[in-house]
C-alpha positions in Angstrom: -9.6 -56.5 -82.9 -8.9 -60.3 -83.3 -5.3 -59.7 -82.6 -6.1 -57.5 -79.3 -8.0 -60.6 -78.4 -6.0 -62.9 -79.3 -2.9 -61.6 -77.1 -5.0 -61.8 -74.0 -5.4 -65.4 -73.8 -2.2 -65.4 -72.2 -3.2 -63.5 -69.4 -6.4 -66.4 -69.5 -3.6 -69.0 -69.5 -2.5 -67.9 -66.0 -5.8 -67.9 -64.6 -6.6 -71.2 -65.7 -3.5 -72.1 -63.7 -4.8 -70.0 -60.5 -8.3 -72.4 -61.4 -6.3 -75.1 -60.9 -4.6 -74.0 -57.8 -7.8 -73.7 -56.1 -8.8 -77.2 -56.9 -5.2 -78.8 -55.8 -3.0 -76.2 -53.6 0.7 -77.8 -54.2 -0.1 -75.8 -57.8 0.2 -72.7 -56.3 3.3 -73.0 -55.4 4.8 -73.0 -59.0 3.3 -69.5 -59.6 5.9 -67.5 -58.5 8.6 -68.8 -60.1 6.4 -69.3 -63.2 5.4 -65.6 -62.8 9.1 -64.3 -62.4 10.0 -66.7 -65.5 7.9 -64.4 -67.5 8.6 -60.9 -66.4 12.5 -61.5 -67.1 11.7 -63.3 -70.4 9.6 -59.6 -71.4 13.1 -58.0 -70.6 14.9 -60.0 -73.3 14.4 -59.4 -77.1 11.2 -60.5 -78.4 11.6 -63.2 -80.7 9.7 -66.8 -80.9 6.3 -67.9 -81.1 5.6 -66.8 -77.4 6.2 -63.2 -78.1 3.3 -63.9 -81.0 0.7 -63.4 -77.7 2.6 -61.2 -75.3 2.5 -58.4 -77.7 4.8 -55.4 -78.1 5.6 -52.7 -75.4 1.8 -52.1 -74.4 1.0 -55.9 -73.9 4.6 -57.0 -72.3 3.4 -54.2 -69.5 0.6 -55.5 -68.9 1.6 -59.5 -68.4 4.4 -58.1 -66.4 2.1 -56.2 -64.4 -0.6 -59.5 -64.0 2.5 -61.8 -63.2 3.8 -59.1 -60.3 0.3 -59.0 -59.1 0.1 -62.8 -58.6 3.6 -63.0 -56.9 2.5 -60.4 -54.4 -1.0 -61.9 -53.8 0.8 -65.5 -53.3 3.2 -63.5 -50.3 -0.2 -62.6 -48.9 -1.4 -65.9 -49.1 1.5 -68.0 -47.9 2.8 -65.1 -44.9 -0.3 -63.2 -44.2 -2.9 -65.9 -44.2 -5.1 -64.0 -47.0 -7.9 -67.0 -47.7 -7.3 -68.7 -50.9 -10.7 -67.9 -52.3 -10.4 -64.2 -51.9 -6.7 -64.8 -53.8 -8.0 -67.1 -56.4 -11.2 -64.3 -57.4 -9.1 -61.9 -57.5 -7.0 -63.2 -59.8 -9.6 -64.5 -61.8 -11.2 -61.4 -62.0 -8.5 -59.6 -62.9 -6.7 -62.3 -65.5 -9.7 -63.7 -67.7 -12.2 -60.8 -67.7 -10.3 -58.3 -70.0 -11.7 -61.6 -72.2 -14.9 -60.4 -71.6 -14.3 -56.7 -72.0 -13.1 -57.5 -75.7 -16.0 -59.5 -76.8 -18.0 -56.5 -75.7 -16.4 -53.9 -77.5 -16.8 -55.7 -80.2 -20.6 -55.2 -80.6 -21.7 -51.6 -80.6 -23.5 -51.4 -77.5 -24.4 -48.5 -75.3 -22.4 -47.4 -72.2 -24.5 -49.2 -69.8 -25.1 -52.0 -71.7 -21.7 -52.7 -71.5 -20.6 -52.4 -67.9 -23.8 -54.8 -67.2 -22.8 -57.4 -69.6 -19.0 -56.5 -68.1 -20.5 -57.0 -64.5 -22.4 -60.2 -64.9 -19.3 -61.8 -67.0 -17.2 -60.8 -63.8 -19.5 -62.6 -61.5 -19.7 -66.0 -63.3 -16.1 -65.9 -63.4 -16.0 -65.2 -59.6 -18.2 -67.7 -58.8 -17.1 -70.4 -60.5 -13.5 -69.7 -59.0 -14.8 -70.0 -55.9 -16.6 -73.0 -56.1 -13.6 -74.4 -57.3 -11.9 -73.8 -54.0 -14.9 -75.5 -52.2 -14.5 -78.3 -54.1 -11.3 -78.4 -52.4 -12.4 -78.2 -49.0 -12.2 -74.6 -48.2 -14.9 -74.1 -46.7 -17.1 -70.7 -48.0 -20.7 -71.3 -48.3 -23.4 -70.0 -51.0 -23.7 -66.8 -49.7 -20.3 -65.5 -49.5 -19.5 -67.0 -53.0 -22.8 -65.1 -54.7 -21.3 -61.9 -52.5 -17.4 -61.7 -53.1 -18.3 -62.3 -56.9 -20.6 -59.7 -57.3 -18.9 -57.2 -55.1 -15.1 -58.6 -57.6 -17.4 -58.0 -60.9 -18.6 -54.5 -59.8 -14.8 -53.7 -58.3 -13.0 -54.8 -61.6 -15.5 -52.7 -63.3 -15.1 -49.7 -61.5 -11.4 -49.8 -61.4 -11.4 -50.4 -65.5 -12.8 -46.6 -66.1 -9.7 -45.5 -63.2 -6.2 -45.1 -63.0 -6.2 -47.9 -61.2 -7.3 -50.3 -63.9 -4.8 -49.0 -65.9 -2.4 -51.1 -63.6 -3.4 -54.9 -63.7 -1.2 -55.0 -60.1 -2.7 -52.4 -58.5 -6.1 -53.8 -60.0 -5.3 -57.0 -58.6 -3.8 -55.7 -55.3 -7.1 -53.2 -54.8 -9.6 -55.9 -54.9 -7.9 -58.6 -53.3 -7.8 -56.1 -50.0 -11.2 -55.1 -50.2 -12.8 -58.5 -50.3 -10.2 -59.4 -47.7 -11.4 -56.8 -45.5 -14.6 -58.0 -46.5 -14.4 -61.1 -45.3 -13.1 -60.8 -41.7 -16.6 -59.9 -39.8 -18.0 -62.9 -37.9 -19.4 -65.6 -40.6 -23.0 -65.1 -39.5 -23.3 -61.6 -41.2 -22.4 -63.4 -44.8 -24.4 -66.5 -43.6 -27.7 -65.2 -44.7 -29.7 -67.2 -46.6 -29.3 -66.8 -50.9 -32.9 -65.2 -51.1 -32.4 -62.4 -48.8 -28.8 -61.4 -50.3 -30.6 -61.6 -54.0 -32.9 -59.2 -53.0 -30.4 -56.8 -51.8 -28.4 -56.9 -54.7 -31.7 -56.7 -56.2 -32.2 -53.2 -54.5 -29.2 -52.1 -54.2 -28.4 -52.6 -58.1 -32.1 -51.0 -58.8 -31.8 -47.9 -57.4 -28.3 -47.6 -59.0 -29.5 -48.2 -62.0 -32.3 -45.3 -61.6 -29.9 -42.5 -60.0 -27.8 -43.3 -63.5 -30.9 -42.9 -65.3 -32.0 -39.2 -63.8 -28.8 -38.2 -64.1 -28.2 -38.5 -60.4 -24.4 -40.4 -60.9 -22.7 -41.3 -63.5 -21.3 -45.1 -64.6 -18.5 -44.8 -61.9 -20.2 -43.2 -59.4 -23.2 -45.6 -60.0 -21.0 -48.5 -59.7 -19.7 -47.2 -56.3 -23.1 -46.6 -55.0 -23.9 -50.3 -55.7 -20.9 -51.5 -53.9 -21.5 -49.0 -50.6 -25.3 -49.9 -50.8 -24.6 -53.9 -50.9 -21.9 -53.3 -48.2 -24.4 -51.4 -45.7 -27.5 -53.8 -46.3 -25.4 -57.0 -45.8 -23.5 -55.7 -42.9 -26.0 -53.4 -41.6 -29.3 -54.0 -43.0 -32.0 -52.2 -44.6 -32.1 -49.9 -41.1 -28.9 -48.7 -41.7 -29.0 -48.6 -45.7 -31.9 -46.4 -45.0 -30.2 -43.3 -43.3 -27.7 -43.6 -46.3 -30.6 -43.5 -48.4 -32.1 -40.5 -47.4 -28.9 -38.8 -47.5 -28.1 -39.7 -51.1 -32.0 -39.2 -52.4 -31.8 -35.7 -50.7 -28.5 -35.2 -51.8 -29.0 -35.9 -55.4 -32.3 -33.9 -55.4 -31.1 -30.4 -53.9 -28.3 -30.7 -56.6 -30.0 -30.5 -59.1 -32.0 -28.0 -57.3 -32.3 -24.4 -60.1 -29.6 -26.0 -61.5 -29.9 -23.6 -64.7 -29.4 -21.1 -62.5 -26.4 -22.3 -61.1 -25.0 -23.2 -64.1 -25.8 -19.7 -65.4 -23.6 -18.5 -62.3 -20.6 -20.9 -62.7 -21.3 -22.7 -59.6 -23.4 -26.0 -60.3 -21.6 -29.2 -60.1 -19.6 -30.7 -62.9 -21.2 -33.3 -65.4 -24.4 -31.7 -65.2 -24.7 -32.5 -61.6 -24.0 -36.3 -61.8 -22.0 -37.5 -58.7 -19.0 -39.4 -60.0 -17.1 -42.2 -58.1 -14.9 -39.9 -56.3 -17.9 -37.9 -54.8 -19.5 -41.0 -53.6 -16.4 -42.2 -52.0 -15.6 -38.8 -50.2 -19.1 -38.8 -48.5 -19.7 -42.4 -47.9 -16.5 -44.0 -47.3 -16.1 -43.2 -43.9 -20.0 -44.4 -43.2 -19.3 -47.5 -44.9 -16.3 -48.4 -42.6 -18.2 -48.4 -39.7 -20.7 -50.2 -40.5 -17.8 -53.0 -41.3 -16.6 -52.0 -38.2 -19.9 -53.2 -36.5 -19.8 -56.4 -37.8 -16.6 -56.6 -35.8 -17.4 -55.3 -33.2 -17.1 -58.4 -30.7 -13.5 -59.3 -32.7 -12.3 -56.2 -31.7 -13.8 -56.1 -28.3 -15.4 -52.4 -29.1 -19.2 -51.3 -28.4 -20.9 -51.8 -31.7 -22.7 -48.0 -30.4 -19.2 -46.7 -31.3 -19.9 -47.4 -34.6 -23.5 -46.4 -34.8 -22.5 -43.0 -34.1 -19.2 -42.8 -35.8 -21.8 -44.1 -39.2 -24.6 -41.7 -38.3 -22.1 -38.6 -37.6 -20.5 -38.9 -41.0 -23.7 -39.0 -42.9 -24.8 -36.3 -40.9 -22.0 -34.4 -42.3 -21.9 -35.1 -46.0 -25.8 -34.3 -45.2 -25.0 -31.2 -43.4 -22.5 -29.9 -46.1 -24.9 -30.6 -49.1 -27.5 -29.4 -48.1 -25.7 -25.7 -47.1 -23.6 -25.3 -50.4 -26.5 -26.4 -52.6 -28.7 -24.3 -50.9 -26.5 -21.5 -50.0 -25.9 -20.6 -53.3 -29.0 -19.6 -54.4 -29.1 -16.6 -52.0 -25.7 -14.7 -52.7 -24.9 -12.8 -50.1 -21.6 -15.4 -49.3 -18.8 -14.5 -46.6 -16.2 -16.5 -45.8 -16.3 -18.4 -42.7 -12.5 -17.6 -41.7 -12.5 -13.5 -42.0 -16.6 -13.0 -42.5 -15.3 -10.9 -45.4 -18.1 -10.7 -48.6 -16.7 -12.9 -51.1 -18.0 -14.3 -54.9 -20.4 -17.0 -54.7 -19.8 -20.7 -54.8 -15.7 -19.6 -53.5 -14.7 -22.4 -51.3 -15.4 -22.1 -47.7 -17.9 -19.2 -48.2 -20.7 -19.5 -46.3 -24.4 -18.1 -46.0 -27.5 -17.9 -43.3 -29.2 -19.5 -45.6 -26.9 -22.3 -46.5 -25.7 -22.6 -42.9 -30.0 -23.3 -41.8 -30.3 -25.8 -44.4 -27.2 -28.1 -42.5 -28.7 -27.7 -39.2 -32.2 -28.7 -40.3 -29.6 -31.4 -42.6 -28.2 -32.6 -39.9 -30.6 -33.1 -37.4 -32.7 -34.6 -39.9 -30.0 -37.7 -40.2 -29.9 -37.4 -36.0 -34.0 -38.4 -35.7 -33.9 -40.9 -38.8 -31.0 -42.5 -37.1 -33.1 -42.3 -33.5 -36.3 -43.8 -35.5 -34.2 -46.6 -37.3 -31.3 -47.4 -34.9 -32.8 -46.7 -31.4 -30.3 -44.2 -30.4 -32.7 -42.1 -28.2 -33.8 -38.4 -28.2 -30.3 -37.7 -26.9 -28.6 -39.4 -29.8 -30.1 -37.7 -32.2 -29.3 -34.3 -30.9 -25.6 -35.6 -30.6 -25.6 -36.6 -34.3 -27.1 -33.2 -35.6 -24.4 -31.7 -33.3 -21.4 -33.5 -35.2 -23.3 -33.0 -38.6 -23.2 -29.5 -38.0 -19.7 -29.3 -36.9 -18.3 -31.2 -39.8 -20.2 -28.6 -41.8 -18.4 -26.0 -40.2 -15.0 -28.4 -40.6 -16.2 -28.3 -44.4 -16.3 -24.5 -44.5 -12.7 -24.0 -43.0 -10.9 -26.6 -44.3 -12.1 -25.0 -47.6 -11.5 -22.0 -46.9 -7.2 -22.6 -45.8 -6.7 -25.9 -47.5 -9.1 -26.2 -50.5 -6.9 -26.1 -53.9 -3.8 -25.7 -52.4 -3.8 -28.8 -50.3 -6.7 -31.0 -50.9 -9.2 -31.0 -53.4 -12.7 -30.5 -52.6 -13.3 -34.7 -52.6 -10.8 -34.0 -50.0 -12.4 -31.9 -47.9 -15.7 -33.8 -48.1 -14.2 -37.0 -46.8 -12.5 -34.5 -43.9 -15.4 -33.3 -42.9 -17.0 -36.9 -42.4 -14.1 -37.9 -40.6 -14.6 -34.7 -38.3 -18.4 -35.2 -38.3 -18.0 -39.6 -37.2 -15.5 -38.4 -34.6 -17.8 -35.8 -33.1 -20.4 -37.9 -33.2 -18.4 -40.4 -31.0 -16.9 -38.4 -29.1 -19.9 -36.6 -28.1 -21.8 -39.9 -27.0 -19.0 -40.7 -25.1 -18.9 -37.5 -23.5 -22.8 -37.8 -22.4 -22.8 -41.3 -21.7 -24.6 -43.0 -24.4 -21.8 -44.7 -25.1 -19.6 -46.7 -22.8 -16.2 -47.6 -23.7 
């Protein structure tokens, strides 16, 4: 275990010399060649002291793949104008806290133990990086440091238990755009003042931590909750986190709704009902977009009701869809939605009364929420229950001709959003609650 750690200080060695590139930015420029310098020197033999900390095979990859990441974030930098603070996290994050992950897999902690002492490690890193980079003039302010490193420490911890994390590039790559993107809405909607984002990340990390607890999500899934959840209440507010609230306490109640019984038929939901982080994504992603969207709204010269509805629409969806497969179930009886032929239940795009009542009542549910929170009127709401209802349908056919031959069934959640946002906006259009 010593050994694992020791051979990771190099990795630290390289972020100490992004550290310093935040405090004086001529540094920066000796990265890259610095960085190719050691991915040629992993493609000669390995003799010398300096092969004593890269490692063998397993370690050479990954200090190949951390040098590639920091040449390509340093192209962002110098030709696409990515700000220096969102490089210099990044590669922070990404560089010194696999430092952190040893030390805590060195005690014998539980699961979630772990990824909170993983978490909070990632942040002080992150925020100490960026307050670096003020120190050099760049100009970020308390908020947006307390934010970017707590969204970093929950990204690098998510992408550890992925693929992705496998990869220290695409690691690095992956959060670098997302706090990018993160940062380009109008500084007033990261200006708040430190209080009012603590107590977001407050709730938004509380009622993560309970859905893990009941069983609701799992670590990954839990982890992208807390991300969406920060991202809607700092972008949005609590009016908005609260229509993505009801959809995921409803949600995570009606699946495990006689869930016995639908294990007992082969149709509950895998890991004992426990949304992971691909399920999250595929319902909420597109929701979470426009709600970045409407912090943009005046930079991109679009009417923030745009993205109201495009929010509302795909929440009314993933509501609409839940709600008629979870219910739906229960009641056999299942045809499928392309042929009305009798098929098995829980076959993909099999539908029932039952389940099909459930997403209208679903959907319009989200449309009078989102009238009560968001002022969208009587005629909003029946617009959004509209779109909920056809991205339910969407659901059903896609699943029915796509579903395991094309797209997996994250897939066709995340299409039937789409269908159920664009509906949603297209509809107001159409009526003339929205003006272009």
């Amino acid at each position: 275990m010593q050994d694992r750690v020791e051979k990771e200080w190099l990795f630290a060695l390289l972020a100490v010399l992004v550290l310093a590139g935040s405090i004086i930015e001529e540094i920066i420029v000796i990265i890259v060649p610095l960085s190719l310098i050691v991915i040629i020197v992993n493609f000669i033999p390995k003799r010398g002291v300096f092969f004593r900390f890269v490692g063998k095979e397993r370690g050479s990859r990954k200090i190949v793949e951390f040098s590639m990441g920091l040449i390509l974030l340093t192209l962002l930098v110098t030709f696409a104008g990515m700000p220096m603070n969102i490089f210099v996290v990044s590669a922070i994050l990404v560089g010194g806290v696999y430092i952190i992950e040893k030390v805590m897999l060195v005690r014998d902690i539980s699961p979630i133990r772990e990824v909170a002492g993983f978490v909070i490690g990632a942040w002080f890193l992150g925020a100490f990086s960026q307050v670096l980079s003020m120190i050099n003039g760049i100009q970020i302010g308390t908020s947006r440091v307390v934010f970017f490193a707590v969204i970093g420490g929950l990204l690098v911890a998510l992408v550890r238990e992925d693929w992705i994390g496998k990869n220290r590039t695409a690691s690095m790559l992956a959060i670098a755009l997302v706090l990018w993107i993160l940062s380009l809405p109008a500084f007033e909607y990261l200006d708040i003042i430190p209080q009012q984002l603590m107590f977001g990340i407050g709730i938004a990390g509380g009622l993560g931590y309970i859905s893990w607890r009941v069983g609701s999500a799992s670590i990954t899934g839990m982890l992208t909750g807390i991300i969406f959840s920060l991202i809607v209440i700092v972008f949005g507010g609590f009016t908005w986190f609260s229509i993505m609230l009801v959809f995921f306490g409803v949600g995570s109640l009606v699946t495990r709704l006689n869930y016995k019984e639908k294990l007992e038929m082969g149709v509950a939901e895998e890991n004992e009902g426990a949304r992971e982080a691909k399920n999250v994504l595929a319902n909420a992603v597109i929701a979470v977009i426009c709600v970045v969207g409407f912090s943009m709204n005046t930079q991109l010269g679009i009417s923030g009701n745009i993205f109201i509805f495009g929010f509302a629409g795909a929440i009314a969806a993933a509501m609409s869809d839940t709600l008629s497969s979870e219910i739906g179930i229960l009641f056999g009886n299942t045809r499928l939605i392309t042929t009305f032929s009798k098929v098995e239940v829980g076959t993909d795009g099999g539908v029932t009364v039952q389940g099909s009542l459930a997403g209208f009542v679903g959907a319009f549910f989200i449309g009078l929420v989102t009238s009560w929170t968001l002022g969208v009127g009587l005629g909003g709401a029946i617009v959004i229950g509209i779109a909920g209802v056809t991205g339910m349908i969407g659901d059903s056919v896609l699943g029915a001709s796509l579903e395991d031959k094309w797209m997996s069934n994250e897939g066709v959640n995340f299409m039937a959003t789409l269908i159920g946002a664009i509906a949603s906006i297209g509809g107001a259009i159409l009526v003339g609650i929205v003006l272009l």
